[in-house]
C-alpha positions as CSV (number, residue, x, y, z in Angstrom):
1,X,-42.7,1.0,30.3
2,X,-42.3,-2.9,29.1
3,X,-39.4,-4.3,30.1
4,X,-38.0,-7.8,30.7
5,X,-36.3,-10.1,33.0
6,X,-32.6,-10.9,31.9
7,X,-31.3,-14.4,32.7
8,X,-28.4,-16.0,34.3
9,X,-26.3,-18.9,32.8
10,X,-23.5,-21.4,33.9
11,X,-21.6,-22.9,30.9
12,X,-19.4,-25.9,30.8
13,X,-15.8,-24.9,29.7
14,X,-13.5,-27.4,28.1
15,X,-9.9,-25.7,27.9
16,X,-8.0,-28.3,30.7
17,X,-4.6,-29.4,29.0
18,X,-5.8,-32.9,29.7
19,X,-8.3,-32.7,27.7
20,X,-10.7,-33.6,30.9
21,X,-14.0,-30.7,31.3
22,X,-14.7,-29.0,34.0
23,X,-17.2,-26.3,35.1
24,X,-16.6,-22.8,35.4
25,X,-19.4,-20.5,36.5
26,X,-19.6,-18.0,33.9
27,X,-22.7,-15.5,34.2
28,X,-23.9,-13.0,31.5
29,X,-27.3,-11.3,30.7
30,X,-29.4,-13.2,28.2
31,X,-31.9,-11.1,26.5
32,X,-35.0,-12.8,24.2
33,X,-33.1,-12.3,21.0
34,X,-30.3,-15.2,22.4
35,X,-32.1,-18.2,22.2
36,X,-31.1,-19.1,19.1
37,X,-27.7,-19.9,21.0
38,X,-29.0,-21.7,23.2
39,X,-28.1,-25.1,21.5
40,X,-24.0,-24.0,20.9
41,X,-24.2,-23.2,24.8
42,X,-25.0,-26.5,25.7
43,X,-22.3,-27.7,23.3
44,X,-20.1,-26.2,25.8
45,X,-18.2,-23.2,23.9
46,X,-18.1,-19.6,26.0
47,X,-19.9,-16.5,24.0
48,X,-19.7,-12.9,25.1
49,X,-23.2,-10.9,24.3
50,X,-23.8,-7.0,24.7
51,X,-27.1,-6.4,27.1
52,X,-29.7,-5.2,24.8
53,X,-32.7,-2.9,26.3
54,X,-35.9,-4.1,24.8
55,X,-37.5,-1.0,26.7
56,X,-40.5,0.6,23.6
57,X,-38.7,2.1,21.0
58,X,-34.9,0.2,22.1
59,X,-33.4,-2.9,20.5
60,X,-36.7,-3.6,18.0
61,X,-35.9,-4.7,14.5
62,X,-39.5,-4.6,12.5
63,X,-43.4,-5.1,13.4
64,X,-46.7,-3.5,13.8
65,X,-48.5,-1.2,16.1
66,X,-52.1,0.4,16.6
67,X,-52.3,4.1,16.2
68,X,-53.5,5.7,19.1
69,X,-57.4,7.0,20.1
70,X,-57.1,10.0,19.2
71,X,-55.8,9.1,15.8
72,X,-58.4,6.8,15.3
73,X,-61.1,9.6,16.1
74,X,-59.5,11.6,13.4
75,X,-59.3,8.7,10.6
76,X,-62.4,6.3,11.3
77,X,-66.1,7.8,11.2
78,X,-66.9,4.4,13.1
79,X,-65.0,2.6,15.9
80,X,-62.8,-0.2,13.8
81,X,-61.9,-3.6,14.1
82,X,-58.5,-3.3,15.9
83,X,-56.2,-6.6,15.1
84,X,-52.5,-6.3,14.4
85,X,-51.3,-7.8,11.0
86,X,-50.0,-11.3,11.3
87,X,-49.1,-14.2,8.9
88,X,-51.5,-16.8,7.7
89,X,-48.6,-20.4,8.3
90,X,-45.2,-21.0,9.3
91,X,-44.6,-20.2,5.6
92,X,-46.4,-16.9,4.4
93,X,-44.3,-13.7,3.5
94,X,-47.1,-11.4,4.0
95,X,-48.9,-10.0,6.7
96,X,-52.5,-9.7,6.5
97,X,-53.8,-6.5,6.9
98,X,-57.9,-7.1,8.3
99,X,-61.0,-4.8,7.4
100,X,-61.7,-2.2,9.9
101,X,-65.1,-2.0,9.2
102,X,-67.8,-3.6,6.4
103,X,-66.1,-2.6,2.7
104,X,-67.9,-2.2,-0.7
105,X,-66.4,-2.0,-3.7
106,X,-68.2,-1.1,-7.1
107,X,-67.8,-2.4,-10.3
108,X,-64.8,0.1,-11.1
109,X,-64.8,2.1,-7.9
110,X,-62.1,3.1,-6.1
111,X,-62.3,3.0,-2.1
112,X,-59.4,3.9,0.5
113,X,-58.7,2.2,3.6
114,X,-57.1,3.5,6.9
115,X,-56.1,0.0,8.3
116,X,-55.3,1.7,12.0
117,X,-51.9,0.0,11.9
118,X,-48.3,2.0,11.8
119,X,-45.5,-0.5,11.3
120,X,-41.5,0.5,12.2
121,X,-38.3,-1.6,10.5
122,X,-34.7,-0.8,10.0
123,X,-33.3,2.1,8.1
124,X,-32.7,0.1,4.8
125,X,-36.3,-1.9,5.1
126,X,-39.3,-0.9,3.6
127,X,-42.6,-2.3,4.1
128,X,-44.6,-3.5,0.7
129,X,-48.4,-3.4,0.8
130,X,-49.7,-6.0,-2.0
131,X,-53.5,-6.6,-2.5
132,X,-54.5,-10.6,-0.9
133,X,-54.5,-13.0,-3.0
134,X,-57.0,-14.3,-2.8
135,X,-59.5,-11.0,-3.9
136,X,-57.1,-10.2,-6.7
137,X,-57.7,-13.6,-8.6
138,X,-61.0,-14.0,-7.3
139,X,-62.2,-10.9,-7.7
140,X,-60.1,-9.2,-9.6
141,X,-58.8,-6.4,-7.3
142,X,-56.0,-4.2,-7.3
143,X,-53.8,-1.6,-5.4
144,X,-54.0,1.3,-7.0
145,X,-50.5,2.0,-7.0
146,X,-50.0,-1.8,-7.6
147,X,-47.4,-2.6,-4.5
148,X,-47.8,0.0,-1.5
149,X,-43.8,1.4,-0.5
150,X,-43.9,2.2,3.2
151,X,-40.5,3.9,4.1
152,X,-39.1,3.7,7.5
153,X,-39.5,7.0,8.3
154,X,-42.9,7.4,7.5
155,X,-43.7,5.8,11.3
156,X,-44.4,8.6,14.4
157,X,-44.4,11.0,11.8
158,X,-45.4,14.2,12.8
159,X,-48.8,14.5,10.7
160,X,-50.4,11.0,11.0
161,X,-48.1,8.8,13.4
162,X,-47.5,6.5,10.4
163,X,-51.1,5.7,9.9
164,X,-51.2,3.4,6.8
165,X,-53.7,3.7,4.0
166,X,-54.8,1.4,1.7
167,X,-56.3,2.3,-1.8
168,X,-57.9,-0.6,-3.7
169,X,-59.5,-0.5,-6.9
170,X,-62.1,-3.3,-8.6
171,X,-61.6,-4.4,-11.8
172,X,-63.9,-6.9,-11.7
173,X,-67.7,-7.0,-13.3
174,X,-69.0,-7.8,-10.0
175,X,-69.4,-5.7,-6.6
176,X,-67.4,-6.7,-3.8
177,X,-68.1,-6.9,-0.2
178,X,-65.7,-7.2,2.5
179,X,-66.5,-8.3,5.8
180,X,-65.4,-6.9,8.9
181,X,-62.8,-8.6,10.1
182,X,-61.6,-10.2,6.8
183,X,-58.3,-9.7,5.2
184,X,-57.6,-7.4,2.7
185,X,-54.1,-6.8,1.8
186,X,-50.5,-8.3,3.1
187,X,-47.6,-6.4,3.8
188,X,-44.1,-7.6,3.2
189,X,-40.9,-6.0,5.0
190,X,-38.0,-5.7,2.1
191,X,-34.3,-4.7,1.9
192,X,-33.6,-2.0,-0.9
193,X,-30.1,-0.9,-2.2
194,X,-28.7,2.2,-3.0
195,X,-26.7,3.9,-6.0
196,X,-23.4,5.0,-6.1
197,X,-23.0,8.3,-4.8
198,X,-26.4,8.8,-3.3
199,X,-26.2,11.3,-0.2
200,X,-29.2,12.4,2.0
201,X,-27.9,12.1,5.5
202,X,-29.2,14.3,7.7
203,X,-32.3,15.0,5.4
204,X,-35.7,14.1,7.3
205,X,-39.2,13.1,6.9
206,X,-41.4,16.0,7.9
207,X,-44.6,15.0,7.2
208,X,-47.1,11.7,6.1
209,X,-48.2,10.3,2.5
210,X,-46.4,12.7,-0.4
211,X,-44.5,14.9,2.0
212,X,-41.0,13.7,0.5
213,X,-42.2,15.1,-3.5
214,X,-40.4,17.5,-4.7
């Protein structure tokens, strides 16, 4: 199980009457996600933090993971290309899904994609699957559906673990080829909101793609 090594701190504390410093030791556990405080800790003020367990499946907010062998056997006639999705700069939105295996795409064919990747988020987060790019002004191609929605329940579901599926199309008067190894789509992670007087709770996913149509 991965785990990770908490951290002990002594902060400076400022509350003499005199207005003079001096040190108090002051220890709490200091998990990855606290860094960002680091700089008001060294500006001397006192914060109090809750321990969080970053143990798998504990204290995650949103990111990527490979199916497992046996669901690869299941989805991929060929061993893929196995690379998480990751962002191109400092910048990008998206994260580029890659090409399992060699891709061609006729002149107004249709071909589907198992990228090997299941991705988790929060409750209220959904992940969007757009087409790159690049290949939909260079080429001209196209999700199917136009933006991929990705719930958060759809990951470790029962039927496929979460296994997401791509579905391009090419509108373009040219073939396509797509290496192995190349990008072929970006996901985005989104907030949605809800409407007044919408209730599902306790209602659950029990299956993969189009279990939730009714």
């Amino acid at each position: 199980m991965e785990s990770y090594t908490t951290t002990y701190w002594t902060l400076r504390v400022e509350d003499d009457p005199m207005g003079t410093s001096k040190l108090e030791d002051i220890s709490y556990k200091k998990s990855p996600y606290e860094e960002m405080h680091d700089e008001l800790m060294r500006n001397s003020q006192t914060f109090s933090f809750t321990e969080k367990s970053l143990s798998k499946g504990e204290g995650r907010v949103r990111g990527f993971e490979l199916i497992s062998d046996e669901q690869v056997s299941e989805n991929f006639e060929e061993f893929p290309v196995r690379k998480l999705p990751k962002r191109g700069t400092a910048k990008s939105a998206g994260y580029d899904f890659f090409a399992p295996y060699p891709i061609h795409i006729e002149v107004g064919g249709i071909v589907t994609i198992p990228t090997g990747i299941k991705a988790y988020m929060q409750d209220d987060e959904y992940l969007g699957i757009l087409i790159r790019s690049s290949l939909g002004f260079k080429h001209n191609l196209r999700i199917v559906n136009q933006e991929g929605v990705i719930d958060s329940d759809y990951y470790d579901n029962e039927d496929n673990e979460g296994h997401i599926f791509i579905k391009i199309q090419n509108q373009g008067d040219e073939d396509v080829l797509i290496d192995r190894g190349e990008g072929v789509a970006q996901g985005i992670f989104k907030k949605y909101l809800l409407a007044d007087g919408d209730s599902l709770d306790g209602k659950e996913r029990t299956g993969g793609i189009g279990s939730t149509n009714e």
